[in-house]
C-alpha positions in Angstrom: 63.0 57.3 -77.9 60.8 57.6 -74.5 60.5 61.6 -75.1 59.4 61.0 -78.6 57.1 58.3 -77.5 55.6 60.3 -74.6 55.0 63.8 -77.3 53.3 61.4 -79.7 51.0 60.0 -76.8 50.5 63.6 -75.6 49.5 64.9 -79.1 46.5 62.9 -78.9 45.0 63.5 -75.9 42.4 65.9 -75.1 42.8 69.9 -74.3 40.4 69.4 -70.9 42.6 66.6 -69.5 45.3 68.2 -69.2 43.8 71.6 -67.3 43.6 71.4 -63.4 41.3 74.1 -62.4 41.9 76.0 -59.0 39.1 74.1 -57.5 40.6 70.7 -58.4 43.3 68.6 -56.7 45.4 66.1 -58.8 45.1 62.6 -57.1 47.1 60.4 -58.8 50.4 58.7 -57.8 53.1 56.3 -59.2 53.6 53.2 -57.7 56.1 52.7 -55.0 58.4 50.8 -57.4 58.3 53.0 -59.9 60.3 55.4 -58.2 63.8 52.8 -58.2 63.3 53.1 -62.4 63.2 56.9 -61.6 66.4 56.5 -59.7 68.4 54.9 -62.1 67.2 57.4 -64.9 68.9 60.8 -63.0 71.9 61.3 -62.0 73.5 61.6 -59.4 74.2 65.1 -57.7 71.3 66.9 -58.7 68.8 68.8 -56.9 64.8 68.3 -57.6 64.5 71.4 -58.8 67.1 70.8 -61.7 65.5 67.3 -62.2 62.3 68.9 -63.1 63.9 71.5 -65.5 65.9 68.7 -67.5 64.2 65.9 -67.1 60.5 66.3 -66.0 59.3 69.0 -68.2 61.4 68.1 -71.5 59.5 64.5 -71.2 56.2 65.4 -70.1 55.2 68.4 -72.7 51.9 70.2 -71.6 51.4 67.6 -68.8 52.5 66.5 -65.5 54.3 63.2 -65.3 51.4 60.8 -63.9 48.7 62.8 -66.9 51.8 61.5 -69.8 51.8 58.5 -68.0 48.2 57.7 -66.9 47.5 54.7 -68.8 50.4 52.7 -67.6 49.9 50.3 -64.7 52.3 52.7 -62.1 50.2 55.3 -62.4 47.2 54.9 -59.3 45.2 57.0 -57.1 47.4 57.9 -54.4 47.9 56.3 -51.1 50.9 58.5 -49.5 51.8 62.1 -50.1 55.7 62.7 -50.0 56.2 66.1 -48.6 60.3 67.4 -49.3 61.9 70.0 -50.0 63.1 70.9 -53.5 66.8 71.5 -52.7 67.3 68.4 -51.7 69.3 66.0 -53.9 66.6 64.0 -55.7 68.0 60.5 -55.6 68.4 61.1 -51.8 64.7 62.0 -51.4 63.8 59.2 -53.2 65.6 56.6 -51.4 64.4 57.9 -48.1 60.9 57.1 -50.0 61.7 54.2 -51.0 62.4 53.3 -47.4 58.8 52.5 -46.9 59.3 49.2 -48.9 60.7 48.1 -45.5 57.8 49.2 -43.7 54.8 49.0 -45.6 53.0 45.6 -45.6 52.0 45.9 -48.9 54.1 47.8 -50.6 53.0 46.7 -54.2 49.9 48.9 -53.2 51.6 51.4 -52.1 51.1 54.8 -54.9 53.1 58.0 -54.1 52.0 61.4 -54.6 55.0 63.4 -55.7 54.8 66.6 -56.6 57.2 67.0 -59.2 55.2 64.1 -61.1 51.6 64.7 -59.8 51.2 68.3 -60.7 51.8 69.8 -64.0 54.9 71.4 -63.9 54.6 73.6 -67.0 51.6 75.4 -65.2 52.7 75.5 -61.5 54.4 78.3 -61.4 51.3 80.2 -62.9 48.9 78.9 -60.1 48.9 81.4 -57.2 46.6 80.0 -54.8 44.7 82.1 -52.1 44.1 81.6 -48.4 40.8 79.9 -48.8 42.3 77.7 -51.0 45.2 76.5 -49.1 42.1 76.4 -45.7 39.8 74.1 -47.9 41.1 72.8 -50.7 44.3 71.6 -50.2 43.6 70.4 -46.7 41.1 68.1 -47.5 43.6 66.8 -50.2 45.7 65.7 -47.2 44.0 64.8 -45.0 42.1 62.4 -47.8 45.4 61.0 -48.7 45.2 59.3 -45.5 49.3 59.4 -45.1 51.9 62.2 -45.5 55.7 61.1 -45.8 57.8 64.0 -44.3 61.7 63.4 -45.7 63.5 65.0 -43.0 67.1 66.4 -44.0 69.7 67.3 -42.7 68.6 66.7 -38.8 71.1 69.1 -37.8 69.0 71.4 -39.5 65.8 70.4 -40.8 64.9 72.2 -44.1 61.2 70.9 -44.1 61.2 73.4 -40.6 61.9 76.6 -42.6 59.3 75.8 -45.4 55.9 77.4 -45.4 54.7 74.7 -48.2 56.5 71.5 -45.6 54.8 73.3 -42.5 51.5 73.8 -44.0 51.7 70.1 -45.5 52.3 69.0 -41.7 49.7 71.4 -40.5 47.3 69.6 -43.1 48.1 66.7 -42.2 47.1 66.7 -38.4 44.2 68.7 -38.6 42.9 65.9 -41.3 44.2 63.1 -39.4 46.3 61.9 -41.8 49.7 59.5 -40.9 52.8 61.3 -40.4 55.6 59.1 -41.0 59.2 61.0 -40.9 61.5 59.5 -42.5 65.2 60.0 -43.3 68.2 58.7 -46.1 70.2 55.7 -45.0 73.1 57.4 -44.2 71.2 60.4 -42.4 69.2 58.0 -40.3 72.5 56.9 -39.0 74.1 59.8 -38.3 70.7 60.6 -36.8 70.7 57.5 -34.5 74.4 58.7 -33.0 73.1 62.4 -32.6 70.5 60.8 -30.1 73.1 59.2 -28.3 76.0 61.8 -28.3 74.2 65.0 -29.0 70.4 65.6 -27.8 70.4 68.9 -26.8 71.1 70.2 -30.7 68.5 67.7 -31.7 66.2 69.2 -29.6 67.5 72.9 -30.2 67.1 72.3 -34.0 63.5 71.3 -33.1 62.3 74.3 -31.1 63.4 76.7 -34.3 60.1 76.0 -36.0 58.0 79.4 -36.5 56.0 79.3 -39.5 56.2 83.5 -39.5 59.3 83.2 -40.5 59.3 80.4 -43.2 60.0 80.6 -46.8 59.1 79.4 -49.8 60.3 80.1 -53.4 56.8 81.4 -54.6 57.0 85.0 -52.3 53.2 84.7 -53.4 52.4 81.3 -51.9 54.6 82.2 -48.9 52.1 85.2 -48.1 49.3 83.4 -48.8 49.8 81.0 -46.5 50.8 83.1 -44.0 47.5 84.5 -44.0 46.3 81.0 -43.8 47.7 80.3 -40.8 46.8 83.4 -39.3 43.1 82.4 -40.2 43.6 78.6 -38.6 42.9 78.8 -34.8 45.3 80.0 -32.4 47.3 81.4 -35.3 51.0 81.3 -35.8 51.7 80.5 -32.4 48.8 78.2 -32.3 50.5 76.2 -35.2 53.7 76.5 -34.4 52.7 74.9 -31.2 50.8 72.6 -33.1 53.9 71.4 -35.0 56.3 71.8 -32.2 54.3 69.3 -30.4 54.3 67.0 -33.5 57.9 66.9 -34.1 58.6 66.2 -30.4 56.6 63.2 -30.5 58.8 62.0 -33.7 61.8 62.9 -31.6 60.5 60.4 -28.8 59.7 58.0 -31.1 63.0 57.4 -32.3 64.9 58.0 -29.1 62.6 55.1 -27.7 64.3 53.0 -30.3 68.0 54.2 -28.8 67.1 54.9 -25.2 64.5 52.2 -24.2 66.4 49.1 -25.9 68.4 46.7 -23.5 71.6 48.0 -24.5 70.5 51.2 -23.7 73.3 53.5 -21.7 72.6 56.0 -18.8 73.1 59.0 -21.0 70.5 57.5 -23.5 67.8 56.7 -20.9 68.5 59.7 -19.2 68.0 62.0 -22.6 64.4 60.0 -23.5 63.8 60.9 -19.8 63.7 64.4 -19.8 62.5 64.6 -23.1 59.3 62.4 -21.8 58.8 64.5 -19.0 58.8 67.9 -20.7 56.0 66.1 -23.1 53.9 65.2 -20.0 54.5 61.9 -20.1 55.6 61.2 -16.1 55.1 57.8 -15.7 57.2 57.0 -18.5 60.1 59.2 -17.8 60.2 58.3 -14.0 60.2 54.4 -15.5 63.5 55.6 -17.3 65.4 58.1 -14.3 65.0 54.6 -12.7 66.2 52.4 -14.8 69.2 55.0 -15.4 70.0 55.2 -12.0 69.6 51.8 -10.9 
């Protein structure tokens, strides 16, 4: 069988490969594609958290996922790192991954860093990291990634928003420059899409909850600690929240350009990217769009 298979492969190797020391970041991803075997090998229903008790950790032994797996040819150095939540339902999160073959122009090249396969999951729950290491190390990890996914669920009430590890990732990931690319399931991009039209105003009240005082995260230990990281970062917790806030507004115009500033575009949808233009700063735009509205 593949968990017999995996144990005898894991037997062999060495003790020192499979420790990641404090200092050290894990780097390695699985290819893009590799995550549509992954789907068809869970059910469905489950959350990512009961994924990795029943099916990560029974085939992976002492390691993570991508250390079992590291001589195969979907195992990389990674190019994206997929920030979630784990409550989500795990096929869901990775088909609003998988979205990215869509997108990507080379998807083939595309390696995923996930951490429920990246990070050895027998051992995470007895790393506590400190402030420092959340300021240094795992910054740079981000930002050196180049591109953070951010799977965004349920809009009406975006989990990633009330996590301190999901805030700190997005944090990370502007301050290091790094691509942030939201992105949603099928299904919840839709009803996403009619929100924009129909009901803006609890879009944007959903997005003006964020305040990463108040976020949680199933480690009490790594939620303090990066509270006090953030409290260390400039401007502090308001400074990031503002930070974030200012972030996930820009998302927000993004995709209401792609409802709003079509050619089909209604008053009420021109009208909504208006406003939410002009309370970005962006006048020229937003008077472009009153226009258009009211012509």
């Amino acid at each position: 069988s593949e968990a017999e298979a995996l144990r005898a492969r894991v037997s062999g190797l060495e003790a020192e490969d499979a420790a990641l020391s404090q200092e050290d970041f894990p780097t390695l991803g699985v290819r893009l594609a590799h995550l549509r075997e992954l789907l068809a090998s869970v059910p469905a229903g489950l959350a990512t958290k009961d994924v990795v008790e029943r099916h990560i950790k029974p085939m992976t032994e002492s390691l993570s996922y991508v250390e079992a797996h590291r001589q195969e040819s979907f195992v990389g150095p990674a190019t994206h790192f997929v920030s979630h939540v784990w409550g989500y339902d795990f096929r869901r999160m990775l088909e609003a991954v998988l979205e990215l073959e869509g997108s990507e122009a080379e998807p083939d090249s595309v390696f995923v860093w996930l951490d429920v396969l990246s990070v050895n999951q027998h051992k995470a729950s007895d790393n506590a990291y400190d402030k420092d290491w959340w300021s240094s190390t795992f910054k740079r990890a981000i930002g050196a990634f180049g591109r953070t996914v951010l799977v965004m669920m349920p809009w009406e009430d975006p989990a990633p928003l009330k996590r301190s590890w999901c805030l700190w990732e997005i944090l990370s990931s502007l301050e290091g420059k790094a691509t942030l690319d939201v992105r949603m399931h099928a299904d919840e991009k839709e009803r996403f899409a009619e929100a924009l039209r129909t009901d803006f105003g609890s879009i944007q009240l959903s997005m003006s909850k964020i305040d990463v005082a108040k976020a949680e995260a199933w480690s009490k230990e790594d939620q303090a600690n990066i509270l006090e990281a953030v409290k260390a970062t400039e401007g502090g917790v308001n400074g990031v929240n503002a930070a974030i806030l200012a972030r996930m507004r820009e998302w927000l115009a993004e995709s209401a350009r792609a409802v709003g500033g079509g050619e089909d575009a209604d008053m009420d949808d021109m009208m909504n990217l208006a406003s939410l233009l002009r309370d970005q700063g962006k006048l020229a735009e937003a008077e472009s769009l009153y226009r258009r509205a009211l012509a």
